[in-house]
FIGU-937117 format. One line per field, with one value per residue (C-alpha): x, y, z. Coordinates in steps of 0.25 Angstrom, whole numbers, plus 5000, padded with zeros to 4 digits. Each point is the difference from the previous one (the first is absolute). Layout:
# residues N
c1: [X | ...]
c2: [Y | ...]
c3: [Z | ...]
This chain:
# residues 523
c1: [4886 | 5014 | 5002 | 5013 | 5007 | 5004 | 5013 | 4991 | 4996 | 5014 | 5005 | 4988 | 5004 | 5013 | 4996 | 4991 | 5010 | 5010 | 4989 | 4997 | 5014 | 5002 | 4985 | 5004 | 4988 | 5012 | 5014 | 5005 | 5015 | 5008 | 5005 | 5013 | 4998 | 5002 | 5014 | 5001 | 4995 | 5012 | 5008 | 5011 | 4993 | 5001 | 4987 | 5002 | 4985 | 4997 | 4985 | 4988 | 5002 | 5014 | 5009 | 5014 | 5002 | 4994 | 5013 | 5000 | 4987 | 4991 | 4986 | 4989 | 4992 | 4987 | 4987 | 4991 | 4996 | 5008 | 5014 | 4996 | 5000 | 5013 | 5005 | 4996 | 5007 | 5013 | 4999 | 5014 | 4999 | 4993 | 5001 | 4988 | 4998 | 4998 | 4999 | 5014 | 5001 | 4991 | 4996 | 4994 | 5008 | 5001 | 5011 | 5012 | 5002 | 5013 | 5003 | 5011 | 5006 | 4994 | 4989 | 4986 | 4988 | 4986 | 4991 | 4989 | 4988 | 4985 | 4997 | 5010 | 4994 | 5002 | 4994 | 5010 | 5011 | 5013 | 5007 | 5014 | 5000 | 4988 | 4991 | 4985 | 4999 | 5002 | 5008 | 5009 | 5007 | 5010 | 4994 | 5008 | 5014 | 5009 | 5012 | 5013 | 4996 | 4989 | 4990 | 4987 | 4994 | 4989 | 5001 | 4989 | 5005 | 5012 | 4998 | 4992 | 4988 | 4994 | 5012 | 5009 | 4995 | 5011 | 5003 | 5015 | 5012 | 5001 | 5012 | 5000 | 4999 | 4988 | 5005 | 4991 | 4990 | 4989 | 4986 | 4998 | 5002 | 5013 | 5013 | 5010 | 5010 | 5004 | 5003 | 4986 | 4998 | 4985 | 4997 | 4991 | 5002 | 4991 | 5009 | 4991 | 5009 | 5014 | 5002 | 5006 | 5013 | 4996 | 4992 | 5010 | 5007 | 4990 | 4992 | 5008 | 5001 | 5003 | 4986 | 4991 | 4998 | 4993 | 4988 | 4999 | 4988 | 4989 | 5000 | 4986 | 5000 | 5016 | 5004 | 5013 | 5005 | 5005 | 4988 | 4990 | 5008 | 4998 | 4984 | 4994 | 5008 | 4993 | 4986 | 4993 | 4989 | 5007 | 5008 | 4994 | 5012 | 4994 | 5004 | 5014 | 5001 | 4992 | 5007 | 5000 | 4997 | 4996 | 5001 | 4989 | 5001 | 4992 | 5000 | 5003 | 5008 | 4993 | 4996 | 4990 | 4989 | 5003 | 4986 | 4997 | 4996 | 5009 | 5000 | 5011 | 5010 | 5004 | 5013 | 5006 | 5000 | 5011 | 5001 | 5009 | 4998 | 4991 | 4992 | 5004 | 5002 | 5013 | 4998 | 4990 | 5006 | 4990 | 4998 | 4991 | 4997 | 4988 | 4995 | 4989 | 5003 | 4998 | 5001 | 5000 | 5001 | 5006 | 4990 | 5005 | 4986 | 5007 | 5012 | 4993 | 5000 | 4988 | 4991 | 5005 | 5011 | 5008 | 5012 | 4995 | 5011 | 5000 | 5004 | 5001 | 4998 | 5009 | 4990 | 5012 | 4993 | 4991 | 5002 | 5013 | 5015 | 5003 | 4990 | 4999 | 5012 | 4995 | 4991 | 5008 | 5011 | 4993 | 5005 | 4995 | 5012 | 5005 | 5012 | 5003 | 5014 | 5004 | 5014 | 5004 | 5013 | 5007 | 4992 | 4991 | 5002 | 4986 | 5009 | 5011 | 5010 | 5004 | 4987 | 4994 | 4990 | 4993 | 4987 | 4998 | 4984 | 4989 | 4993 | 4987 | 4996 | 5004 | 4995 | 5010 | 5001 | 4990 | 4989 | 4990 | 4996 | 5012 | 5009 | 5014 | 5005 | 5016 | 5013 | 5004 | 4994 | 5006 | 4992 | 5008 | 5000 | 5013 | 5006 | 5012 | 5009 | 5010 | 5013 | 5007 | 4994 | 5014 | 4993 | 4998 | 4986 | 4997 | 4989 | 4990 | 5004 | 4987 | 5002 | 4991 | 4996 | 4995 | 4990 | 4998 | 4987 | 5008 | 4996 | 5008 | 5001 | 5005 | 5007 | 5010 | 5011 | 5000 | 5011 | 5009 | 5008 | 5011 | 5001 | 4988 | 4997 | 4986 | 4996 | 4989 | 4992 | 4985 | 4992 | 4992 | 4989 | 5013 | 5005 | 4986 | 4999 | 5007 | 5009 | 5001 | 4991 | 4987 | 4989 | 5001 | 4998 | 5010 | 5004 | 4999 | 4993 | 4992 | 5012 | 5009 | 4990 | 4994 | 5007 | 5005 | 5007 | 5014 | 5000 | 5009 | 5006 | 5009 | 5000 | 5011 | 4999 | 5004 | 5006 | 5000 | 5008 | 5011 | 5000 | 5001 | 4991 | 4996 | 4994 | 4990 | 5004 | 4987 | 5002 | 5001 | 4988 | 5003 | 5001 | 5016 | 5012 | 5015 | 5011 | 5013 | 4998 | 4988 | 4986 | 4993 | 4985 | 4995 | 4988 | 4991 | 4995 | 5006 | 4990 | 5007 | 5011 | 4990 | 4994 | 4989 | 4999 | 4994 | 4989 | 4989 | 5005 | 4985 | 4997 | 5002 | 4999 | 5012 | 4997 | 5014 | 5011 | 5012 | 5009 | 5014 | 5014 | 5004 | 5008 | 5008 | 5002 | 5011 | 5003 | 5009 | 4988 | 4987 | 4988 | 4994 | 4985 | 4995 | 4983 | 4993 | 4987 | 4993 | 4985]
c2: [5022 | 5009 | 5000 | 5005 | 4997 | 5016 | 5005 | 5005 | 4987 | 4994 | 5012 | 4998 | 4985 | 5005 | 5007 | 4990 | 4989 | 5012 | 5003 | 4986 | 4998 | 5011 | 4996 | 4994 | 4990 | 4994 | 4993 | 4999 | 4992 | 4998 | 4987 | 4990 | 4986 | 4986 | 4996 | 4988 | 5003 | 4998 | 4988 | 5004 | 4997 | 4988 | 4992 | 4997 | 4999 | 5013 | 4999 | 5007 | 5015 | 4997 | 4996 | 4995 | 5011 | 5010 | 5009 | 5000 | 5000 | 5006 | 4998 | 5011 | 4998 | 4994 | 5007 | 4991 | 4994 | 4988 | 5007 | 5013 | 4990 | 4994 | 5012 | 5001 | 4989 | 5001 | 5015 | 5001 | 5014 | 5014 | 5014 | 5011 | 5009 | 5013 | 5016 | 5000 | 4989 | 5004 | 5011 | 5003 | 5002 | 5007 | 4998 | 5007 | 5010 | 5007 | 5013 | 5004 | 5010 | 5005 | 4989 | 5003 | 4998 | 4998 | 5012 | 4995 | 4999 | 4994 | 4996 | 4992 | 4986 | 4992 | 5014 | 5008 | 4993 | 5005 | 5009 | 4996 | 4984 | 4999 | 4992 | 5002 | 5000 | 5010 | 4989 | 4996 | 5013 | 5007 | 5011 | 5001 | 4997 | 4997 | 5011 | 4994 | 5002 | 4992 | 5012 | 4996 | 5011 | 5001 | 5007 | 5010 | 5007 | 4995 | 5011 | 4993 | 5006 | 4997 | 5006 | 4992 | 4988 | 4993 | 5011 | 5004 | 4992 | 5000 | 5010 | 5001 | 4989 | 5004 | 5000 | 5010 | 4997 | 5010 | 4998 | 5008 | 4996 | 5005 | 5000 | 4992 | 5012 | 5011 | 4992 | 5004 | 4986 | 5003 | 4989 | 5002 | 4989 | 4997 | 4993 | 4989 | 4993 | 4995 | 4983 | 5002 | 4993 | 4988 | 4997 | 5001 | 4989 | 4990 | 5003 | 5008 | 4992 | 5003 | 4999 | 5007 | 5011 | 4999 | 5008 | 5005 | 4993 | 5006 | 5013 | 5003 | 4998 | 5003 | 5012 | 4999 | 5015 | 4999 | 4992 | 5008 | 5013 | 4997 | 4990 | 5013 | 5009 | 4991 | 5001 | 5010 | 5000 | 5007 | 5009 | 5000 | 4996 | 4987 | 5004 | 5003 | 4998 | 5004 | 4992 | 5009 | 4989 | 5011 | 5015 | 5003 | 5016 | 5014 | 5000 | 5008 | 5000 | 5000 | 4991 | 4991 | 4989 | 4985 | 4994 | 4987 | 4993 | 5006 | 5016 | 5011 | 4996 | 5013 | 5000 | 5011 | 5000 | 5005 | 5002 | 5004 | 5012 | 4989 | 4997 | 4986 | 4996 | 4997 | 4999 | 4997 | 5001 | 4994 | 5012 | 4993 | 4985 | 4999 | 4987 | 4988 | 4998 | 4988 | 5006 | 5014 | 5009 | 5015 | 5010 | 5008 | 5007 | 5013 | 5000 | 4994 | 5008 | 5008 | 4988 | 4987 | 4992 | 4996 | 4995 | 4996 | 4998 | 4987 | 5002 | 4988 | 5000 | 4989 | 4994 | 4996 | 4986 | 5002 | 5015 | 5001 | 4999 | 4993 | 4997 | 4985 | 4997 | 4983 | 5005 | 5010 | 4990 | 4988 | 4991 | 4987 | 4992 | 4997 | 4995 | 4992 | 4998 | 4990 | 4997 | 4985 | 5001 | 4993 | 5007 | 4991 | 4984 | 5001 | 5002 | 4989 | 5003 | 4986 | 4998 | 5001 | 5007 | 5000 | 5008 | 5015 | 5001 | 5009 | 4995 | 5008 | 4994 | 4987 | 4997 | 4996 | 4984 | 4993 | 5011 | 5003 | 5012 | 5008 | 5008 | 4997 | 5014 | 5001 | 5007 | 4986 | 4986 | 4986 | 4989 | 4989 | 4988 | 4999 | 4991 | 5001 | 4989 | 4996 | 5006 | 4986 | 5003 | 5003 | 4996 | 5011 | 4999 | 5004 | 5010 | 4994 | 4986 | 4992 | 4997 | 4988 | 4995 | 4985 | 5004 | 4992 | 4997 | 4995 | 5009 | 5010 | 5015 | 5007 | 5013 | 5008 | 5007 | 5015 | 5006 | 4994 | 5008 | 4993 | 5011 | 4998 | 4985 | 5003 | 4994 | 5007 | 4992 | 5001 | 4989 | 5002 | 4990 | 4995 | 4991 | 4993 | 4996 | 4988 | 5007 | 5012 | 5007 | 4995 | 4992 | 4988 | 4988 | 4992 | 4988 | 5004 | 5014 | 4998 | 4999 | 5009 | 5012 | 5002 | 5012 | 4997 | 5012 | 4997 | 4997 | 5003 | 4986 | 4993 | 4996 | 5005 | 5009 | 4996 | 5007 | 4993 | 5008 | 5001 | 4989 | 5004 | 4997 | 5010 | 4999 | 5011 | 5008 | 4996 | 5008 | 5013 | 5010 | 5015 | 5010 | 5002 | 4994 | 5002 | 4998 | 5005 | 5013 | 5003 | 4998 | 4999 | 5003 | 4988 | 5007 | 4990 | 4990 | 4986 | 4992 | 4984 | 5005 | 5003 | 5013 | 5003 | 5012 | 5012 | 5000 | 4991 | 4997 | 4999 | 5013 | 5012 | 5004 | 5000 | 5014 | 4998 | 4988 | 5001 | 4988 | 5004 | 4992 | 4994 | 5011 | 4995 | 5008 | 5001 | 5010 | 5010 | 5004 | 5005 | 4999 | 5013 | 4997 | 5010 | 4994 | 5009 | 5000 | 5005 | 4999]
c3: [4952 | 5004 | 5015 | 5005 | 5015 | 5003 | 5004 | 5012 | 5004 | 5001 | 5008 | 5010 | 5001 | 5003 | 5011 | 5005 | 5001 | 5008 | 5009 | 5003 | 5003 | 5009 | 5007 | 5015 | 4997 | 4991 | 5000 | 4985 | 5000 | 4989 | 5000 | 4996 | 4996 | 4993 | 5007 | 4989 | 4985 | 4992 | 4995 | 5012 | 5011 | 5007 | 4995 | 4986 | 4998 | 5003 | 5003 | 4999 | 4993 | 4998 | 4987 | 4999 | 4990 | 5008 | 5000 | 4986 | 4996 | 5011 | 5000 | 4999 | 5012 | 5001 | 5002 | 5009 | 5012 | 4999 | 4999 | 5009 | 5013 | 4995 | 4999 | 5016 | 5002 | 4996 | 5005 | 5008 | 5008 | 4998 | 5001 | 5004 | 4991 | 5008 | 4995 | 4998 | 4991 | 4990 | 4989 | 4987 | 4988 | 4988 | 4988 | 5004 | 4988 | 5002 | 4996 | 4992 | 4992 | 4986 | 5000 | 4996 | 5011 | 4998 | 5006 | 5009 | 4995 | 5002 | 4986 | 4995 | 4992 | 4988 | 4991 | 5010 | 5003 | 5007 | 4991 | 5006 | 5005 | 4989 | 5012 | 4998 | 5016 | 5011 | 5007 | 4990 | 4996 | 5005 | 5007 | 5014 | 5003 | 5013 | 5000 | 5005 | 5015 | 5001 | 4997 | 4992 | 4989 | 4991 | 4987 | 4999 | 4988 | 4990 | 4990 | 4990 | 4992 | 4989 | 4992 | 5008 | 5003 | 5007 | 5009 | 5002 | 5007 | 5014 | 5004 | 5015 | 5010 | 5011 | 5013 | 5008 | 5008 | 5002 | 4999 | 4986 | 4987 | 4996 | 4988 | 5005 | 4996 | 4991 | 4986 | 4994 | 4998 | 5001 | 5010 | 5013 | 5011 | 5011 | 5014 | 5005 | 5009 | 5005 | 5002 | 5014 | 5002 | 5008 | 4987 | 4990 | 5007 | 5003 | 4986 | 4990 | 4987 | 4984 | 4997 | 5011 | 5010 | 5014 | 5002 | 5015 | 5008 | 5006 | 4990 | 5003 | 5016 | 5004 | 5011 | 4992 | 4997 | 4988 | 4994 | 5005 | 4995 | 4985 | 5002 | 5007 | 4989 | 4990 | 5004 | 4994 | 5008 | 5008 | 4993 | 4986 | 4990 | 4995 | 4986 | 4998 | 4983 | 4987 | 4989 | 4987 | 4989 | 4990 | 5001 | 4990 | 4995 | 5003 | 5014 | 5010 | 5013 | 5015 | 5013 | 4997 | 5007 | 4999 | 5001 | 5002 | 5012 | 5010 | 5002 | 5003 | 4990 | 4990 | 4989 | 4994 | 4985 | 4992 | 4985 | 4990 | 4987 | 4994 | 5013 | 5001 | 5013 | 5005 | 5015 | 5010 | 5014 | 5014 | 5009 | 5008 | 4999 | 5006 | 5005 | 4999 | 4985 | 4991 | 4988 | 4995 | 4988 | 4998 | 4999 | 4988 | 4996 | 5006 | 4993 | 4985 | 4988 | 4996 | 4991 | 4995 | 5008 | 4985 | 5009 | 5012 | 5012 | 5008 | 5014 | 5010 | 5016 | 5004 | 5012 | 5012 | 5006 | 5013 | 5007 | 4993 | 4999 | 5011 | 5007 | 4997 | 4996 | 4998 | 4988 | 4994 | 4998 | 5000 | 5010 | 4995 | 5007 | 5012 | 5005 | 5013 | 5007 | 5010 | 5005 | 5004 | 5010 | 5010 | 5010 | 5006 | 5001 | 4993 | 4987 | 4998 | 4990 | 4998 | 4993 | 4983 | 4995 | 4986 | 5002 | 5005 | 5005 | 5007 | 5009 | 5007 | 5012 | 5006 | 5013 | 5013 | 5002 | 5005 | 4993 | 4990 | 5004 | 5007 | 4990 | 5003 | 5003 | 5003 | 4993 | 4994 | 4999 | 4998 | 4994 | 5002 | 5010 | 5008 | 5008 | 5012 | 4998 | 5010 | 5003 | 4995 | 4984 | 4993 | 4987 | 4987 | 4993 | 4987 | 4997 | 4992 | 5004 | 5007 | 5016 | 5006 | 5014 | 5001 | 5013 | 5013 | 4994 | 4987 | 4990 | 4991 | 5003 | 4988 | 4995 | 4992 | 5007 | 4998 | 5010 | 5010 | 5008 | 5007 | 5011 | 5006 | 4996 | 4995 | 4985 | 4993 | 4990 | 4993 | 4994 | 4987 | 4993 | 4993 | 5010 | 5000 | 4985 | 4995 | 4992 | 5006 | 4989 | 4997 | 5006 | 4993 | 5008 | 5006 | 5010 | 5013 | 4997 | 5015 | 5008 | 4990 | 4997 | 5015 | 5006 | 5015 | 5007 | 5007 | 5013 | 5014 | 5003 | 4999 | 4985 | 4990 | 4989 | 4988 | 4989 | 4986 | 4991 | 5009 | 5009 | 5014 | 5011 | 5012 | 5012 | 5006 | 5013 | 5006 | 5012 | 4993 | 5004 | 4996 | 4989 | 5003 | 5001 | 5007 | 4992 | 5006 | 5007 | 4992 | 5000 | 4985 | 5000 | 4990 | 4995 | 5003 | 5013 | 5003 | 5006 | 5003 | 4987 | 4991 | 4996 | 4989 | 4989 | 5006 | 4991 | 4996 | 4984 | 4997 | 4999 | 4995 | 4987 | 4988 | 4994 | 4991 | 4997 | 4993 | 4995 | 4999 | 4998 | 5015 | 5007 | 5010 | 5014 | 5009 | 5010 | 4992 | 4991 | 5004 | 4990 | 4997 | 4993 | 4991 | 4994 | 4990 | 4998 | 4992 | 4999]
């Protein structure tokens, strides 16, 4: 039995995961993690998830349970995603010079496939372009016919940005463009890329002039120009000129009819498009020969998606993508630079620390553990490298160093299931797996932290209670609270649900880059 999943359906996910986004009910972050997964950490034994030839050879992320709570736990720190982070997509199809565009039209498919880009769906052809400006157009007529099946070249760049269909200039090129939008600035630099355009948010709800300038000019229900072409596939012979009907299921669209000395037709210009069409055909009966139709014309209404040009512009260009940007600075201590990561994430709502039930909702998270050491540690830890504590009570708290910033004297570390299996990968048994795989938190005393890798031994500043610190003559807010020289993530690493995962080569942070995030997806 043949089923398809439509184009329709992927657009309408699209915009169900945009709209569940942007619900305030929600907190989406996108998210850095994995400090360790290559063989030039300080572990040589990598661990759970990791490889020593990760870097060369990175993994493709595995879809389950097991690794999505992994994952959490060696999340470092995340971003909310917000309505100024995120838009849908289409290909970026550039408009240049003497190049052949496809026309839109409703019925492209395997038996009708683009004439142009050859592509037996709407979506795939080439049927809109973006001008040098950022200005997005849809081609409703290129010039083709039925005698000319690929339509002309594309002479004149469209730069207007009237409502109506209109030739971009005076070359005669034959081509009628239809302005749909411009990506605003702020949006080409946070989302322009070689292979998309950005779609404005909210098409169908915004107050914003310039959209509703050209979605009210497209809904015909208002202003009856839902048809705005009649593709001419065959001319036929012994008819007449004169205004016609389009019938169909819509009503009040009329063409006129022009023919040549044989009364093949060689025009059929819209002077009222009408609207609430799904289909349609050109009522020639008036404008027939007396008898027998020998060479019968074929005229096609092209059927613009919904009211009309315009008007929804997600399923008139498909927007079955969406794209996500975060940006990871130096601007909040909830971001070391001294730090590595190796996976790129979405996460859609974890719940503060503590919680189960209670979305996490700020700017940024941090979901590592952090400690204060005292102001004597001169030591320099490696990331990646496991840190231990021999307890008062004389069992072994463990971690991995993520961040330490020798400014303020806070180390930041996580802890994963690999620091609880024998050899750091799997759950084989092993001598002393009660004492070695129960997990014991660090504790404020006395006791030193240990660093393995490196050597060095600190002591914890157990008298430090706040979110901040003087250094100098200034005052660094550290993101999170101290409580005894300890502080925990902000959120519970439980929860939430891993919605995407990207392995990636280890990129090392400093403070003279800043990792700009750029996550397609596409449904």
């Amino acid at each position: 039995m043949a089923a398809i999943v439509s184009d329709q359906f992927r657009i309408l996910n699209a915009k169900n995961f945009v709209d569940s986004v942007l619900d305030s009910n929600n907190s989406y972050y996108a998210f850095l993690g994995l400090a360790n997964a290559g063989s030039g950490v300080a572990d040589p034994s990598n661990g759970f998830g990791r490889s020593s030839n990760w870097d060369t050879d990175t993994p493709v992320p595995t879809d389950n349970l097991q690794y999505f709570s992994q994952y959490k736990d060696t999340a470092l720190f995340g971003k909310r995603i917000n309505s100024a982070n995120i838009r849908r997509l289409i290909r970026k199809v550039d408009w240049t010079v003497n190049t052949s565009y496809d026309m839109y039209r409703h019925d492209y498919s395997l038996a009708n496939p683009s004439p142009n880009s050859n592509s037996s769906r709407l979506y795939d052809s080439n049927y809109y372009v973006i001008n040098s400006d950022y200005r997005v157009y849809i081609c409703i007529d290129n010039g083709s016919s039925g005698t000319n099946l690929r339509g002309n070249r594309s002479q004149d760049e469209p730069t207007f940005t009237d409502s109506e269909p209109s030739a971009a200039g005076v070359s005669g090129d034959g081509y009628v463009w239809k302005y749909l939008f411009s990506v605003s600035p702020s949006d080409v630099i946070k989302f322009d890329s070689t292979d998309y355009i950005v779609v404005p948010n909210n098409w169908e709800t915004t107050t914003d002039t310039d959209i509703t300038t050209i979605r009210e000019a497209g809904d015909s229900t208002v202003n009856f120009n839902q048809i705005r072409k009649i593709y001419v596939e065959d001319g036929g012979a012994g008819y007449t000129s004169g205004v016609v009907d389009i019938l169909g299921d819509g009503s009040g669209a009329r063409a006129l009819i022009n023919v040549n000395s044989s009364g093949t037709i060689t025009s059929a210009t819209i002077t009222s498009g009408g609207s609430g069409y799904t289909y349609g055909i050109v009522d020639l009966g008036p404008l027939q020969p007396s008898g027998s139709l020998p060479n019968p014309a074929k005229l096609i209404p092209i059927i613009p998606p919904s009211r009309g040009h315009g008007y929804d512009i997600y399923t008139e260009l498909g927007t079955d993508r969406v794209l996500v940007y975060a940006r990871f600075d130096d601007s909040t201590k909830n971001f070391p630079v001294d730090t590595k990561f190796s996976q790129v994430g979405i996460i859609k709502n974890p719940k503060v620390f503590g919680s189960v039930s209670t979305n996490f909702t700020e700017n940024d998270f941090s979901s590592l553990f952090a400690i204060k050491l005292t102001s004597s540690f001169s030591g320099t830890p490696v990331v990646g490298e496991k840190i231990t504590q021999t307890r008062d009570d004389g069992n072994i708290a463990k971690g991995y160093v993520a961040s330490y910033d020798s400014e303020t004297k806070v180390l930041k570390y996580f802890r994963d299931r690999s620091l609880y299996f024998g050899n750091e990968s799997d759950q084989t048994d092993y001598n002393s797996v009660t004492e070695g795989s129960t997990i014991y938190d660090f504790e404020s005393s006395t006791q030193n932290i240990n660093f393995v890798y490196s050597g060095g031994v600190a002591s914890i500043d157990t008298t430090f209670d706040s979110n901040k610190v003087t250094v100098g003559n200034k005052q660094i807010d550290l993101g999170v609270t101290f409580t005894g020289g300890l502080a925990n993530p902000q959120i519970n690493r439980k929860t939430g649900d891993i919605i995407y995962i990207n392995n990636r080569p280890t990129v090392e942070r400093n403070l003279r880059q800043k990792e700009d995030i750029k996550i397609v997806l596409e449904f």
